[in-house]
N, C-alpha and C positions, 0 to 999 in steps of 0.2 A: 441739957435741953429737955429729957425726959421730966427732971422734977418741974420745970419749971412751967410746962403742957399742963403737967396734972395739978398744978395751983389754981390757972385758969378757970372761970367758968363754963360750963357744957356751950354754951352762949358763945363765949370769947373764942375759945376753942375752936369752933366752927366756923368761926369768923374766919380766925386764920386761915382755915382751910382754905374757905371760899376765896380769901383773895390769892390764892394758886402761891407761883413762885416767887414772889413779890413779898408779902405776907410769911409765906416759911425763912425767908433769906433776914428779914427785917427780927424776928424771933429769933434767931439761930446767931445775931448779934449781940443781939440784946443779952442771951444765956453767956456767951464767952465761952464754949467750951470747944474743943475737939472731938468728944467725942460724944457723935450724933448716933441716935438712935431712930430707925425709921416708923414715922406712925404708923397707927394702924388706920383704917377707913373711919372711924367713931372713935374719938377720944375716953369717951365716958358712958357706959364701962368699956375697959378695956375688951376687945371682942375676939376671941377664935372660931374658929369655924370646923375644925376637925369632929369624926363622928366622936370624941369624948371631950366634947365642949357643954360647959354649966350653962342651964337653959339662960338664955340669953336673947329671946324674940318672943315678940307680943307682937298684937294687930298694929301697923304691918311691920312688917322687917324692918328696922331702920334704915339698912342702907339703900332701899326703894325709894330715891329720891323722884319727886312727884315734880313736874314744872306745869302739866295741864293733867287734870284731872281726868281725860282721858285711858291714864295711865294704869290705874284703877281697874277701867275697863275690862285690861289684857292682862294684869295681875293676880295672883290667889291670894286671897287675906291673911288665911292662918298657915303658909307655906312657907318656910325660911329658908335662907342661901346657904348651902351647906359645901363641905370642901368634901370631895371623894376618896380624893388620893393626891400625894406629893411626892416627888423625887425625880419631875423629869428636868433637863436644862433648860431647854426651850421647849415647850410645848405647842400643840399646831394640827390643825385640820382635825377637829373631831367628825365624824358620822356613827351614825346611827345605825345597825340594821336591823330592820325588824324581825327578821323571821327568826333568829338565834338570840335575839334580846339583848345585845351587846354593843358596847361601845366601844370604838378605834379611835386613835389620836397619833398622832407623828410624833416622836423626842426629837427632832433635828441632829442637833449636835451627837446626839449618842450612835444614829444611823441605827434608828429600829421604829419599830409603831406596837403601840402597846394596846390592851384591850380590859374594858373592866364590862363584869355581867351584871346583869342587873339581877339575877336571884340571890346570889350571896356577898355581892360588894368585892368577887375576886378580882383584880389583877394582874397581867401575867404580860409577859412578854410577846407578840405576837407573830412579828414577823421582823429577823434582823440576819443580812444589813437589809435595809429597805430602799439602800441608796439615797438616804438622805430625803425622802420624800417628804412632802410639803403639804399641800391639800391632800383633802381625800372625800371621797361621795361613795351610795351607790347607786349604780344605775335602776331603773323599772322593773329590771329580772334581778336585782338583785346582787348584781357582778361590784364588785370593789374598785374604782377607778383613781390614782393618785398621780400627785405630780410630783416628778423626781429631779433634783435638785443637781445628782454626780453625774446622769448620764442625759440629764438634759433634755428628759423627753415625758409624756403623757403617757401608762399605760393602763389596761384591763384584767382584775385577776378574775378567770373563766370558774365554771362551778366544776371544770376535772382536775383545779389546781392550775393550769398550764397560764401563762403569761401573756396577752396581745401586746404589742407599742402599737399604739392608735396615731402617735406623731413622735417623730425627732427632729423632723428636719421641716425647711419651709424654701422652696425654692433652690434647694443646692445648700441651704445653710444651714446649720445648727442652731438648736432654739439657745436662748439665754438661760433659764431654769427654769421652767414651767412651776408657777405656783398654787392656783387654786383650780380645781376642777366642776363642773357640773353637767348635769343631761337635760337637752328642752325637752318636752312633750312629743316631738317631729323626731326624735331619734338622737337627734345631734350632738355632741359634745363639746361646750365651750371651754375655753381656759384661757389665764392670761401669761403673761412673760417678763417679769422681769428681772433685774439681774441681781436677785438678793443670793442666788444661790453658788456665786461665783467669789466663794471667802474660804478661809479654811474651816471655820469651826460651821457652818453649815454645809460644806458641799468640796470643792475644789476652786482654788481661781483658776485663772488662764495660764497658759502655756505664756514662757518668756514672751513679752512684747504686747502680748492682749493687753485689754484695758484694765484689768483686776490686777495686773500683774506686770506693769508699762517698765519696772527698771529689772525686771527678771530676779527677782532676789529671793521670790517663794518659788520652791518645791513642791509643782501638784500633785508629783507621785508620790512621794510620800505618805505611805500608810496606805494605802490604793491599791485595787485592782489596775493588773498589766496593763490594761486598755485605757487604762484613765491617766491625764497627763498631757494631751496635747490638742484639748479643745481651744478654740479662740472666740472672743465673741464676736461675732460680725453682726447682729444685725439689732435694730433698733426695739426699744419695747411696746410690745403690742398685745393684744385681744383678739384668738385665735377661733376659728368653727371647725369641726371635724364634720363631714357630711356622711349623712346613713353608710353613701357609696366609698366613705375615705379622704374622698378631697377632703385637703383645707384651705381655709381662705382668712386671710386678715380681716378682720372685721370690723376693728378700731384699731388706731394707727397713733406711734405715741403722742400726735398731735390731739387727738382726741381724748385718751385718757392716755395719758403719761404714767410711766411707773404702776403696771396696774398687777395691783393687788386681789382681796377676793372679789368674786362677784357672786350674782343672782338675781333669779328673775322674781318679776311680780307674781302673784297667784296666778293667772291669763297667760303669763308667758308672752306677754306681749311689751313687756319693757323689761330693760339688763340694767343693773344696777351693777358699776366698778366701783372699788375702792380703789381713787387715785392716789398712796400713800408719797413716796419721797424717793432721793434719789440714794444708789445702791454702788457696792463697789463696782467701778469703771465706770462708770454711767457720764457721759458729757450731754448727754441732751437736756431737757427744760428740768427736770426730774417733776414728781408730782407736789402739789400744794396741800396734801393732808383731807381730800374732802371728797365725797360720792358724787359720783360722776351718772347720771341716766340719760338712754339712748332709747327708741322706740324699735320692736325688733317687728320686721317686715315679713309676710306668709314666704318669701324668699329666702329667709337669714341675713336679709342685709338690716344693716342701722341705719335711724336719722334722727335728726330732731334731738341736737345732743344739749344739754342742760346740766346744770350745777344743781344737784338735789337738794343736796347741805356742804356749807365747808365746815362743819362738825366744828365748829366754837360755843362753848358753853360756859357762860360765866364771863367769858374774854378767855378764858382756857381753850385751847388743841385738843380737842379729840381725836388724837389721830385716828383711822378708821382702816380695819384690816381683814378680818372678817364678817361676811355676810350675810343674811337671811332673812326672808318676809315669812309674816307669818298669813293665816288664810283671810284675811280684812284688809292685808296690803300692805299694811305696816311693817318698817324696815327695822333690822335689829342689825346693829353695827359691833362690833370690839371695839373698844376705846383705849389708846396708847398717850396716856397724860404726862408721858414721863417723869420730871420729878415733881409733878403736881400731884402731890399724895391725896386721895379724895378723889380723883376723875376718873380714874381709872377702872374699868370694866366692861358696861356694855351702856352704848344708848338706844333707846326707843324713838323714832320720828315718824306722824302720821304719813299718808300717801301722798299728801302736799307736802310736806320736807318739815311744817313742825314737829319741833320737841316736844314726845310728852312724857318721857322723864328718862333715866337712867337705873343701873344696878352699880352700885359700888362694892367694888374688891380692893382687899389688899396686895394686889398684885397686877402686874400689864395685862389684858386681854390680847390673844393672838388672833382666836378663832373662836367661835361656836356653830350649835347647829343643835336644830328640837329633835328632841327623841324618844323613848319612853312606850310601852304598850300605846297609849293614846297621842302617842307626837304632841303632849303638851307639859314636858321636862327641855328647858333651856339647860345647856350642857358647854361649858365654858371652858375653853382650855387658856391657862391663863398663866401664861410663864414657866413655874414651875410645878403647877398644880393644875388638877380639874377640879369647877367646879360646878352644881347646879343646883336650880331654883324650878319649881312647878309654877305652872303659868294659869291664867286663865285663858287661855286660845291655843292654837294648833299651828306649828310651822306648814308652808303651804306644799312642802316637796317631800320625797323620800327619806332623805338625808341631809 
């Protein structure tokens, strides 16, 4: 298959691309081989991205796929996508901090969160186990906020080192895995719930009989802390608010956003953007349809006014959408999960009305990102097994 990509013209080639899984399936007959080799995002030339890749970008980066010229706008001309680091399994919830100039990211599967600085491009392990944590933010002071996948709860790392849980429970029940976190303007701390973290290779499933776990045949203790082991899920997935004073309150209910993934607010703070992604181990509810989901947020903390932003199809391609972020003009930056549509995969750009106006292409899933950088105008992409980022011409609107 690979020789027979590189026969193609730059033209043909792209082609393929574009027409997604259709198009690779109709080529991958045509070759007759077994043994397939997976593209890269640009056929011609062949593209790396590591820091000892042959220059390989001119005005613009190829893989800054433009749909409206808009795109342009919030992009930097002579700025290319660059890969920072590789070796995690899954990668997940980058932030930013600013005051130590560092960046955090979740490895899931490894159960640690890893950190790379921005004065010498180090790496290092940051904090493990981390419990499987998922998202992560920081708050307005500063404080590290993540969602933890094994023990099912929301917590705060304080600046004496010590630990808050800000949520575990909701009404007498235990959450499902808390995945993406953030903080309004008002103090508050949103997150959503659903049950991606009830498997083995991210977290634990359920105790015999749960829904992860309905014929009893996994072992949750296994490899585990004492305590872990006999969670169940009980309750539905939802869109949670922590208040200044601790309450929390459901805020979206899985009727509203199903299976919800990252979120974030506009610059204003006055709309929440879910990634409604899809359904998870044990999940019997509607699960989600793959698209951003927006809610109007009320000087109360309640929603209304619920709408379909985008169902993230491009091309006729799923973008699945998983990570999220506006930058300061409003404009939404999504992760894109194209599966094996080699080519869609990375991040997309859509104005404050829900148009497209373009994309970043990786050779790899996008999980999560989030802007960072002395000037918060470095897009910072954590992306399967790798991080990667791109300099922007704009400003993400938050902290982290």
């Amino acid at each position: 298959m690979t020789k027979m990509i590189q026969s193609l013209s730059r033209r043909q080639a792209l082609g393929a691309l574009g027409g997604g899984a259709v198009a690779l399936t109709t080529v991958a007959a045509r070759a007759q081989s077994t043994a397939v080799e997976p593209l890269t995002t640009i056929t011609t030339p062949r593209r790396t991205f590591g820091p000892d890749a042959q220059p390989n970008v001119y005005f613009w980066d190829p893989d800054l796929v433009s749909v409206d010229d808009k795109l342009w706008g919030v992009m930097q001309p002579n700025a290319s996508i660059e890969r920072l680091w590789t070796g995690a399994r899954w990668a997940e919830g980058p932030a930013w901090n600013s005051v130590g100039k560092y960046l955090i990211w979740s490895d899931i599967p490894e159960n640690r969160q890893m950190r790379w600085l921005d004065d010498d491009n180090h790496v290092s392990e940051f904090r493990m186990p981390s419990n499987y944590s998922n998202g992560n933010s920081f708050d307005r002071q500063g404080r590290q906020l993540s969602a933890e996948h094994l023990t099912r709860r929301v917590v705060r790392y304080e600046h004496d080192g010590s630990i808050t849980v800000l949520a575990d429970m909701f009404e007498g029940k235990r959450f499902n895995s808390p995945n993406d976190v953030i903080e309004h303007t008002d103090g508050s701390i949103w997150f959503t719930d659903p049950p991606y973290g009830g498997q083995l290779y991210e977290g634990a499933p359920d105790a015999a009989g749960g829904p992860s776990n309905a014929a009893g045949l996994l072992n949750p203790r296994l490899g585990q802390p004492p305590e872990i082991g006999d969670y169940i899920r009980e309750m539905e997935t939802a869109t949670y608010r922590i208040g200044t004073d601790g309450a929390i309150t459901r805020v979206a209910t899985e009727e509203d956003a199903a299976d919800p993934n990252g979120l974030c607010f506009s610059p204003d703070h006055r709309v929440l953007y879910i990634a409604s992604t899809g359904k998870g181990p044990g999940d019997t509810g509607p699960g989600g349809n793959g698209e951003v989901i927006a809610m109007d947020v009320g000087d109360d903390g309640t929603l209304s006014n619920r709408r379909v932003f985008s169902d993230c199809m491009v091309d006729g391609v799923k973008c699945g959408p998983d990570g999220l972020r506006t930058d300061v003009a409003g404009n939404l930056w999504a992760s894109s999960n194209a599966g094996r549509n080699v080519g869609y995969s990375g991040v997309t750009v859509w104005a404050p009305d829900g148009t497209l106006m373009g994309r970043i292409r990786l050779p790899e899933i996008c999980g999560n990102i989030c802007f960072g950088g002395p000037k918060r105008n470095r897009l910072f992409m954590a992306a399967s097994q790798s991080i990667y980022s791109v300099y922007t011409g704009t400003q993400g609107s938050g902290p982290a």
